[in-house]
C-alpha positions as CSV (number, residue, x, y, z in Angstrom):
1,X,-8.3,-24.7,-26.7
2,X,-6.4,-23.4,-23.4
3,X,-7.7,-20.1,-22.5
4,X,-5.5,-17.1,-22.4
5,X,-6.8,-15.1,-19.4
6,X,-6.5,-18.4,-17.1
7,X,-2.9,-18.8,-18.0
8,X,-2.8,-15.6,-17.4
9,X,-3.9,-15.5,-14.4
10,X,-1.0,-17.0,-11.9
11,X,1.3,-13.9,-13.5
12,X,2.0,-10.5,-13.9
13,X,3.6,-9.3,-16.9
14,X,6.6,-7.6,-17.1
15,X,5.3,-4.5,-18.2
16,X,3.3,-4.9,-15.4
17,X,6.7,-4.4,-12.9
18,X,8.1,-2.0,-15.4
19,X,5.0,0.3,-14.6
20,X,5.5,-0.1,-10.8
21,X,9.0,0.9,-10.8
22,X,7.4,4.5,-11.0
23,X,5.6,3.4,-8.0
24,X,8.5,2.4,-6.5
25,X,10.1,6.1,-6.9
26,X,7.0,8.4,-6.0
27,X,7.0,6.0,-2.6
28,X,10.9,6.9,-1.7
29,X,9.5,10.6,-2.9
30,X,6.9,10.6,0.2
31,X,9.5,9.2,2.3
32,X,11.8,12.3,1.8
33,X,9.3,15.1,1.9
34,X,8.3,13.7,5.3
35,X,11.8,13.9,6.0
36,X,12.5,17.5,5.4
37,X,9.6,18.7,7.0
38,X,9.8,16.3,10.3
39,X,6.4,17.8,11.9
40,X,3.3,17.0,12.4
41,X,2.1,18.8,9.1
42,X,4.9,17.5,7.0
43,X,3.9,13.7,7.5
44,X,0.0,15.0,7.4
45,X,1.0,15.8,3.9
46,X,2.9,12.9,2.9
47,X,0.1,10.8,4.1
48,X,-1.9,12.5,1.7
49,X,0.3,12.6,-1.2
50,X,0.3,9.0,-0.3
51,X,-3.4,8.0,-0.6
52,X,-3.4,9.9,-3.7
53,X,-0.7,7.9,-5.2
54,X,-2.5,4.8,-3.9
55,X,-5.4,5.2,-5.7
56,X,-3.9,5.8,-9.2
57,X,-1.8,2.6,-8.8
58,X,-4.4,0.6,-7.6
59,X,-6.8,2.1,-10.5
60,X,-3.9,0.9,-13.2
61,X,-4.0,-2.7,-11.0
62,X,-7.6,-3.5,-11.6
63,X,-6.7,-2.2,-15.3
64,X,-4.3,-4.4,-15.9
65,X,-6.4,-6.9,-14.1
66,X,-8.6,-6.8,-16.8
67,X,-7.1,-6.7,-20.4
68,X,-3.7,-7.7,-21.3
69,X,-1.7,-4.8,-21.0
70,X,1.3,-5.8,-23.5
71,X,-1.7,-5.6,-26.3
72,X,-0.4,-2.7,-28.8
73,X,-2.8,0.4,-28.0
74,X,-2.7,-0.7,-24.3
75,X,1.2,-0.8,-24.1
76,X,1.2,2.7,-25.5
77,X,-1.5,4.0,-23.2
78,X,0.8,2.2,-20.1
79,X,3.9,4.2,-21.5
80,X,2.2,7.1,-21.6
81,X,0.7,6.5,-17.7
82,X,4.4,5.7,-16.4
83,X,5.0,9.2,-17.7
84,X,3.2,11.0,-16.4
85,X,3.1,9.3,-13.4
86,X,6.6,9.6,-12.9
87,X,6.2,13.6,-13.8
88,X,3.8,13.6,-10.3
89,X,6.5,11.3,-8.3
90,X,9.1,14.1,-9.4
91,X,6.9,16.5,-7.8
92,X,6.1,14.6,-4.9
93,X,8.3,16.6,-2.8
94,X,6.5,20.2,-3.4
95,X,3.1,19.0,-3.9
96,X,1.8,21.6,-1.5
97,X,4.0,24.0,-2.6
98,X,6.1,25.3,-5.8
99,X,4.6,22.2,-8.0
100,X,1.5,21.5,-6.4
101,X,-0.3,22.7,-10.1
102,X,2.4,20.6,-12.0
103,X,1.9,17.7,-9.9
104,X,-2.2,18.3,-10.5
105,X,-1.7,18.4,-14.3
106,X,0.2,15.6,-14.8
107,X,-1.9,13.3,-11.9
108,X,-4.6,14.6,-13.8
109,X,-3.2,12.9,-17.1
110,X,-2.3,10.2,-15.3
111,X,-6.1,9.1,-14.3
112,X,-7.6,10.3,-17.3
113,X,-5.3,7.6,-19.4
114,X,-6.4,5.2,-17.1
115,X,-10.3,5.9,-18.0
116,X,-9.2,5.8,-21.7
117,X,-7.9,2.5,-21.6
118,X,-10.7,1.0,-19.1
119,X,-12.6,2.1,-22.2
120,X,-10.7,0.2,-24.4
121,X,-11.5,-3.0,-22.2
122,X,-15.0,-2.4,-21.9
123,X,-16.0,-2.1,-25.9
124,X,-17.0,-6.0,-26.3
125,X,-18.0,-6.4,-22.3
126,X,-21.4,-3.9,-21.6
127,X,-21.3,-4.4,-18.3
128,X,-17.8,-3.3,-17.6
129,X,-18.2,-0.7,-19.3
130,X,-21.5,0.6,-17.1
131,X,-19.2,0.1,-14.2
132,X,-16.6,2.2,-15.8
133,X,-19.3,5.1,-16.6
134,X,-20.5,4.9,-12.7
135,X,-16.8,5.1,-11.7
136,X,-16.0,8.0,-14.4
137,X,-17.4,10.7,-12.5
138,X,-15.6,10.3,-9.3
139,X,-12.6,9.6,-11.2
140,X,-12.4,13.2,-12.9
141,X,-13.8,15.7,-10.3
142,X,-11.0,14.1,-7.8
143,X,-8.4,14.9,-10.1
144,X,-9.7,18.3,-10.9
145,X,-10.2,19.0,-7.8
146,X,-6.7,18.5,-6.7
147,X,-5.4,20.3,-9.7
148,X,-7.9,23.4,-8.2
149,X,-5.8,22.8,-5.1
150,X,-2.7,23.8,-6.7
151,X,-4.0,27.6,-7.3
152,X,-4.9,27.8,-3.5
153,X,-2.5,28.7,-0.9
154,X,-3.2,28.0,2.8
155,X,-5.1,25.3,4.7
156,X,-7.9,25.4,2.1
157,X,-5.2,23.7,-0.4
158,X,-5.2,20.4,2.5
159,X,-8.9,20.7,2.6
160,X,-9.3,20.3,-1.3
161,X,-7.2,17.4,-1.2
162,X,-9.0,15.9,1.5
163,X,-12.0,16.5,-0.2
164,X,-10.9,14.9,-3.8
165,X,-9.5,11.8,-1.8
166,X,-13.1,11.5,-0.4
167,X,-14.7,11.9,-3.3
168,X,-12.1,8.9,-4.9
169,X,-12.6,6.7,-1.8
170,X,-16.4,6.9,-1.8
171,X,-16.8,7.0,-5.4
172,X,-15.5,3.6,-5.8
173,X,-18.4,1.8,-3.4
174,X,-21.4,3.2,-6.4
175,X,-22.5,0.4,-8.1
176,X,-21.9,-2.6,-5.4
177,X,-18.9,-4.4,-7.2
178,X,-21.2,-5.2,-10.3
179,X,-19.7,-5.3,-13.6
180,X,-16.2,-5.3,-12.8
181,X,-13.5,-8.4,-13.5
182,X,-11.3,-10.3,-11.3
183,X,-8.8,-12.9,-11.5
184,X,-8.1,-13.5,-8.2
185,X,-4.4,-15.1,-8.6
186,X,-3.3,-12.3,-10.5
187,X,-4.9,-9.6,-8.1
188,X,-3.5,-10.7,-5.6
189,X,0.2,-11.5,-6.5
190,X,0.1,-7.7,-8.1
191,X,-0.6,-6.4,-4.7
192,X,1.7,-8.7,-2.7
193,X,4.7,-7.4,-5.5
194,X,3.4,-3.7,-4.2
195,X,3.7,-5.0,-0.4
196,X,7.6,-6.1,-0.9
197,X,7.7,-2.6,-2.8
198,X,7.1,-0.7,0.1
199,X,9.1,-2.7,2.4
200,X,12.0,-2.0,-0.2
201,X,11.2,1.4,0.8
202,X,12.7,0.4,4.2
203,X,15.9,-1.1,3.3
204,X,16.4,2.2,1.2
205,X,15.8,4.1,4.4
206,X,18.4,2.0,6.3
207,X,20.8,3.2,3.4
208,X,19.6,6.3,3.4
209,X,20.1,6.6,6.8
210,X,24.2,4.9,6.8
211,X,24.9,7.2,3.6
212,X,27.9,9.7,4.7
213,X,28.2,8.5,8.1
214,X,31.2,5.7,9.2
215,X,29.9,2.0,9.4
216,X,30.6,1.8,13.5
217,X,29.3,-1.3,15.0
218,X,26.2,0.9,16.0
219,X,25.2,1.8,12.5
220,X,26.0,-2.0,11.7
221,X,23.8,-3.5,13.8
222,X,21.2,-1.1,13.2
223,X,21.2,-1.9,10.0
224,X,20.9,-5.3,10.7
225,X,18.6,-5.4,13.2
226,X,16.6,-2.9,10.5
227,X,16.9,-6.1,8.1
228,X,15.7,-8.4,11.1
229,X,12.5,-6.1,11.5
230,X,11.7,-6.2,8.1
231,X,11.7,-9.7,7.2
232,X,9.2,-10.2,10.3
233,X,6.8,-7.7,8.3
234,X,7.3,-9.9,5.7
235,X,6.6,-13.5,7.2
236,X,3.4,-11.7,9.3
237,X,1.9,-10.9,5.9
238,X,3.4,-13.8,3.2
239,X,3.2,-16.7,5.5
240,X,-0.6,-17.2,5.9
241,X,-2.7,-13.9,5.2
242,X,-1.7,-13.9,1.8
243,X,-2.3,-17.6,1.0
244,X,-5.7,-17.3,2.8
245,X,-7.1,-14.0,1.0
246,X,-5.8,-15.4,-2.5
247,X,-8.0,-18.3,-1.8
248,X,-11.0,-17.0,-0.4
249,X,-11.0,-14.6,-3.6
250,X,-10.6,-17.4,-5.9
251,X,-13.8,-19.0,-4.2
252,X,-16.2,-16.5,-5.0
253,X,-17.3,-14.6,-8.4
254,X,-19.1,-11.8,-9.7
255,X,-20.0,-8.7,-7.9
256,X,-19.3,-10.6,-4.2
257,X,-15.6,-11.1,-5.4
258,X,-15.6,-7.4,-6.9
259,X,-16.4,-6.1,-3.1
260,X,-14.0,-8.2,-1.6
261,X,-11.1,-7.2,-3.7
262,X,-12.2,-3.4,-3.4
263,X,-12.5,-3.7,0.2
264,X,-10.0,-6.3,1.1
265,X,-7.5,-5.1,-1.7
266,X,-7.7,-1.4,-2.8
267,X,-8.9,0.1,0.8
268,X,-7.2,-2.0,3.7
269,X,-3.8,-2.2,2.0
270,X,-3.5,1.2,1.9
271,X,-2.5,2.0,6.0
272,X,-0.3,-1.6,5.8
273,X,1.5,0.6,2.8
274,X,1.3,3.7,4.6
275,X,2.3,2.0,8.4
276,X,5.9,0.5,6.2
277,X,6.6,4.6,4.6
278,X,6.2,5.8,8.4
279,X,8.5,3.1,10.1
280,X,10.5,4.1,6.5
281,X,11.1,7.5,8.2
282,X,11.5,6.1,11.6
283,X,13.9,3.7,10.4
284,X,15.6,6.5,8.3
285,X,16.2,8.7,11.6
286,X,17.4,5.8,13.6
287,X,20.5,5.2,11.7
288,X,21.3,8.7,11.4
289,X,20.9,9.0,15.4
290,X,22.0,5.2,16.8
291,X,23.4,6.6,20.1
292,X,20.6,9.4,21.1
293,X,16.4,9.4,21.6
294,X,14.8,9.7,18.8
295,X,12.7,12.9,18.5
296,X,8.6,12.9,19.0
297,X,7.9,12.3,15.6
298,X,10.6,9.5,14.3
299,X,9.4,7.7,17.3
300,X,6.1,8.1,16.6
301,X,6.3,7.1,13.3
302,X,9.2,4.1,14.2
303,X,6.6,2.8,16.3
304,X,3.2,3.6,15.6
305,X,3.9,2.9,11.9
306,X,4.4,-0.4,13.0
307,X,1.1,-0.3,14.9
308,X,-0.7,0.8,11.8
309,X,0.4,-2.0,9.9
310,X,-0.5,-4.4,12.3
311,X,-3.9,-2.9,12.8
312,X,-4.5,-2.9,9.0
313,X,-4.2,-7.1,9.5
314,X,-6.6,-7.1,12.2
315,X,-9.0,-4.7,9.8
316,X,-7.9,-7.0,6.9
317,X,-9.0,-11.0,8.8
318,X,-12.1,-9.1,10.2
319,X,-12.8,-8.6,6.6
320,X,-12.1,-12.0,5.7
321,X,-14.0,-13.7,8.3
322,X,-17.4,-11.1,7.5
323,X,-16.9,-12.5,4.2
324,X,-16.6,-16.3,5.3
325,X,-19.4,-16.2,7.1
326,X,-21.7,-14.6,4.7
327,X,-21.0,-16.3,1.6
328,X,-19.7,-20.0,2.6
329,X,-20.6,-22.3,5.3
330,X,-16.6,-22.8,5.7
331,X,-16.0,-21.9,9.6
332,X,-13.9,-18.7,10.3
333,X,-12.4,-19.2,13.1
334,X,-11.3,-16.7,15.6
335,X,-9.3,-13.6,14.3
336,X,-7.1,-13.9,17.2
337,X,-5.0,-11.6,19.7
338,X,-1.7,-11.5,18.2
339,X,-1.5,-8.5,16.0
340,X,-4.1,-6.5,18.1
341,X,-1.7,-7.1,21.2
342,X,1.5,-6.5,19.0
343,X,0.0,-3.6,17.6
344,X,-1.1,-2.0,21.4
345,X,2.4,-2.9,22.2
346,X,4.0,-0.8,19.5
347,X,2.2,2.2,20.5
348,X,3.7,1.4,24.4
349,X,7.0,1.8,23.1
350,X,6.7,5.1,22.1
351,X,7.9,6.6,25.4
352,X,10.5,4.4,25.3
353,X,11.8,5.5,22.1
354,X,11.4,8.7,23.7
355,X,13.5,7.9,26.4
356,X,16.1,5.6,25.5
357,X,18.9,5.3,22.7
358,X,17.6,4.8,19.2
359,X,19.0,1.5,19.1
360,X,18.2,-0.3,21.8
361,X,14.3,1.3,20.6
362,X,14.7,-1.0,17.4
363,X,16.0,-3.8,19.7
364,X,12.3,-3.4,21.4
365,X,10.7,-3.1,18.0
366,X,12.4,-6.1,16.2
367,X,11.9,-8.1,19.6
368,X,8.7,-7.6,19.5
369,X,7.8,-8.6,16.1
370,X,9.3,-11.6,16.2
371,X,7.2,-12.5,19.3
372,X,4.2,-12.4,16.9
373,X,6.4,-14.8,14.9
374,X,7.0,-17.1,17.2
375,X,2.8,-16.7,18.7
376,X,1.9,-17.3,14.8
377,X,4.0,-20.6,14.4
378,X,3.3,-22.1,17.4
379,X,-0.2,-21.3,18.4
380,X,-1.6,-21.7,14.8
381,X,0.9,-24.1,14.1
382,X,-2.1,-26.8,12.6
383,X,-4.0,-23.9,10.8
384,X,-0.7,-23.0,9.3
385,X,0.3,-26.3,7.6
386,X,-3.6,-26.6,6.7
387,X,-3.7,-22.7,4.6
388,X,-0.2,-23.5,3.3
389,X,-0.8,-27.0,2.3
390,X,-3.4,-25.8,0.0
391,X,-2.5,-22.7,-1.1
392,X,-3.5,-21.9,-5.2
């Protein structure tokens, strides 16, 4: 008889994207509360609302990783999730003020129906559900804790959110990977869907950024050259690192595979997301200001979000290649120059975004990562064919 879980393995469901459609809203929430407070505070916060946000999707990925999430008690429980979940993106915008004790409640609701159903999945599997009883505690005080934020005024309200976010973060490393499930195909197409989400969080931005405003030839090719900039963050991820991670998660098992999908997965996507919301903003302020310098911070963050995400691919093949040499005898190769360089070169262009026209900023920023492109496909041109050729 064909087994279930493997043909389920090379899909997600639908309910599946129905549930990241919230995910899809609370990210364009964090884009716009960086917007209207445009300092150094205001994208502090939206960082933060950010990693929150993170964690309770990434918590309802490994759920869903794990049981079949159109199964009648599990569908409800996913209902319920999107809920609230979409209660705390509504909030998203006064989470450190007005609704910061709504948007605790209701995150609050949101992590403790993800327990609930974990528990579900671990009745017939004992060692799941040890893992889910080590995880359990760090996955309620966190919660709390930010809900406790919400009666605080002041800078202790940031600390307490700092403080649940490290108790989250850390929490998940007790235990060494052991017990928990993965099906690697499935992981890993779930997290590339949430990749393309975010960068649909840029072409929003672009219009966003054109809304009210006449389509002149600047705002045109701003927009385009937006589009251009996008779909290179999209081939520098898709093309190879994608491939490659899928499969070196499909050749391991058991706690080993647990780590690497925690580490590779759940913490070093997280500044790749949060680099695309911060070129988002940068991208958002550029159409709105084609003709002038941008100001400090939508430089910084046109830029330097850019740097971020290219930094969180040289965190995420150092990864890779610890892992290849530790558990195969498969050689790693090198991790290579291109995205450090193109990430140091981001950060260079800073001044310049400073200095000169918006537009011709984003002609520097799309120029440059298309360079890495071009490095990629001709440089690794035979490691290429070789990762694609035998993708899963």
């Amino acid at each position: 008889m064909d087994d279930p879980q493997a043909e389920r393995e090379h899909r997600v469901t639908p309910l599946e994207l129905f549930f990241d459609l919230v995910f899809v809203y609370a990210i364009t929430q964090v884009t716009q509360l960086m917007s209207h407070d445009p300092t150094w505070r205001g994208v502090g916060r939206g960082l933060l609302v950010l990693a929150v946000l993170w964690w309770a999707w990434t918590g309802y990925a490994w759920l869903t990783n794990t049981l079949e999430p159109e199964e009648g008690r599990v569908r409800a429980g996913m209902f319920a999730g999107m809920a609230a979940m979409l209660v705390v993106a509504l909030a998203v915008p006064h989470a450190f003020g007005a609704d910061a004790v709504l948007f605790g409640v209701a995150y609050l609701i949101v992590r403790l129906l993800h327990l609930l159903l974990y528990a579900i999945a671990g009745r017939r599997d004992p060692d799941l559900l040890g893992a889910v009883l080590r995880f359990t505690p760090s996955a309620t005080i966190a919660p709390a804790i930010i809900l406790a934020a919400g009666f605080i005024d002041g800078p202790a309200r940031t600390a307490l959110w700092v403080l649940a976010l490290a108790v989250d973060y850390l929490g998940a490393l007790i235990g060494r990977g052991a017990g928990w499930r993965v099906s690697p195909a499935h992981f890993a197409e779930r997290h590339g869907l949430i990749v393309i989400i975010a960068l649909g969080e840029s072409i929003i931005a672009i219009g966003v950024g054109a809304a009210g405003v006449s389509l002149t030839p600047g705002i045109v090719s701003a927009a385009v050259l937006g589009i251009v900039t996008i779909a290179a963050l999209w081939w520098a991820y898709f093309d190879v690192i994608a491939v490659l991670s899928q499969r070196q998660l499909s050749e391991t098992s058991g706690a080993t595979q647990a780590r690497l999908a925690r580490d590779y997965y759940s913490y070093l996507h997280l500044p790749m997301i949060a680099g695309i919301v911060l070129f988002a903003l940068g991208l958002k302020e550029t159409m709105e200001h084609v003709r002038e310098p941008l100001a400090t911070i939508p430089a910084v963050a046109l830029c330097g979000g850019l740097s971020l995400y290219f930094l969180a691919h040289v965190a995420l093949r150092v990864r890779l290649v610890y892992f290849i040499r530790r558990v195969t005898t498969e050689r790693p190769g090198w991790i290579g120059p291109g995205r450090l360089a193109t990430a140091i070169g981001m950060l260079a262009l800073i001044p310049a975004a400073l200095a000169l026209p918006a537009l011709t900023a984003l002609v520097l920023v799309a120029a440059l990562c298309w360079a890495l492109v071009a490095w990629d496909v001709i440089h690794y041109r035979e490691h290429r064919i070789e990762v694609r050729r035998v993708r899963p």
